[in-house]
C-alpha positions as a Python dict, from the first residue, in 0.01 Angstrom:
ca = {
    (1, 'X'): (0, 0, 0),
    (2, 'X'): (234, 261, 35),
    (3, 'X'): (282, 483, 324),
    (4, 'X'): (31, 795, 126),
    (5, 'X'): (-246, 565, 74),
    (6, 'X'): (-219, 423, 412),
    (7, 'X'): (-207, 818, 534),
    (8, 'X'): (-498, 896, 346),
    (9, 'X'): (-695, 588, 477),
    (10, 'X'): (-650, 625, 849),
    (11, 'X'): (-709, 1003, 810),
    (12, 'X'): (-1058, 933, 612),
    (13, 'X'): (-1125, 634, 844),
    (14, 'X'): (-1086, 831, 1154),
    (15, 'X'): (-1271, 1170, 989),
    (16, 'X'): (-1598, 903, 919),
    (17, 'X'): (-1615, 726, 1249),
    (18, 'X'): (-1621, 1073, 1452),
    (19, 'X'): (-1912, 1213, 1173),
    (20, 'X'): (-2096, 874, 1177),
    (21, 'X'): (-2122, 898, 1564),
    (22, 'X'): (-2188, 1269, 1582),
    (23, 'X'): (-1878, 1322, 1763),
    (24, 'X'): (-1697, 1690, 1745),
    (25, 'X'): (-1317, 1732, 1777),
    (26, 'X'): (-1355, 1895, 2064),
    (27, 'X'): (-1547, 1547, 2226),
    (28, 'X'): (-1321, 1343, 2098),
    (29, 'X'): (-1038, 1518, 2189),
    (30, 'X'): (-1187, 1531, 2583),
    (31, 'X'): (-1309, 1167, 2576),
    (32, 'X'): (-915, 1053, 2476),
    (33, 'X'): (-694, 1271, 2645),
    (34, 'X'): (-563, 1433, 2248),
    (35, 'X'): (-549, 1773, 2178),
    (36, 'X'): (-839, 1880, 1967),
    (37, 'X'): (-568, 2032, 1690),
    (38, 'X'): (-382, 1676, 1697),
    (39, 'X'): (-735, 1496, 1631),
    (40, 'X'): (-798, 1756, 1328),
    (41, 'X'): (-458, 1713, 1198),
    (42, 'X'): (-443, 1332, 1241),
    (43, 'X'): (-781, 1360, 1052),
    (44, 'X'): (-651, 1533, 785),
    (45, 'X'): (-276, 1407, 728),
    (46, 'X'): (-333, 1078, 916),
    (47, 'X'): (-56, 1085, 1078),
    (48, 'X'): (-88, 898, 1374),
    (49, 'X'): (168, 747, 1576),
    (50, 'X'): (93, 367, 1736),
    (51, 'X'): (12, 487, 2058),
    (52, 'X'): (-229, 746, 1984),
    (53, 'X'): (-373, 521, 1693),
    (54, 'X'): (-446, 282, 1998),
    (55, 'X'): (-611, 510, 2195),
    (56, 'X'): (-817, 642, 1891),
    (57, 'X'): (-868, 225, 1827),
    (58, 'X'): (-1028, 190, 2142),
    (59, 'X'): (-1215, 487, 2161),
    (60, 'X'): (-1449, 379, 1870),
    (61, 'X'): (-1387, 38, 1937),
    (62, 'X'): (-1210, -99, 1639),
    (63, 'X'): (-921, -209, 1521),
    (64, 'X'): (-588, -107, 1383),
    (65, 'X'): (-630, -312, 1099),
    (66, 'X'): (-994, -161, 1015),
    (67, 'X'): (-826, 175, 1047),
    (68, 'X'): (-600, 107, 742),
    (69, 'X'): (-822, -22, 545),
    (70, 'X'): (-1000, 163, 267),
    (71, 'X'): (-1350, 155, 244),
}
């Protein structure tokens, strides 16, 4: 997997968690200590750094690995 398709899967993986748990940006963003526009844009690019991506991990309770993945 190259470093796209692993962009486009985190960004799509994080996007569905937030909808499938009725979560806005803006709750996210307070539950996690991230700036709403850095949830939206890690949404949307996926570009998330390791410690954010850990925060965002534990936040819904998965892991990085399921993150990653496409599904």
């Amino acid at each position: 997997m190259n470093n796209i398709e692993r962009n486009i899967n985190v960004g799509t993986n994080l996007r569905n968690l937030r909808k499938q748990r009725g979560y806005t940006l803006s709750y996210v963003s307070k539950q996690t200590g991230i700036p709403r526009g850095t949830v939206g844009y890690n949404e949307s690019y996926g570009c998330v750094g390791p410690e954010r991506l850990k925060i965002l991990c534990d936040f819904y309770g998965v892991d990085v690995e399921w993150i990653v993945e496409k599904h």
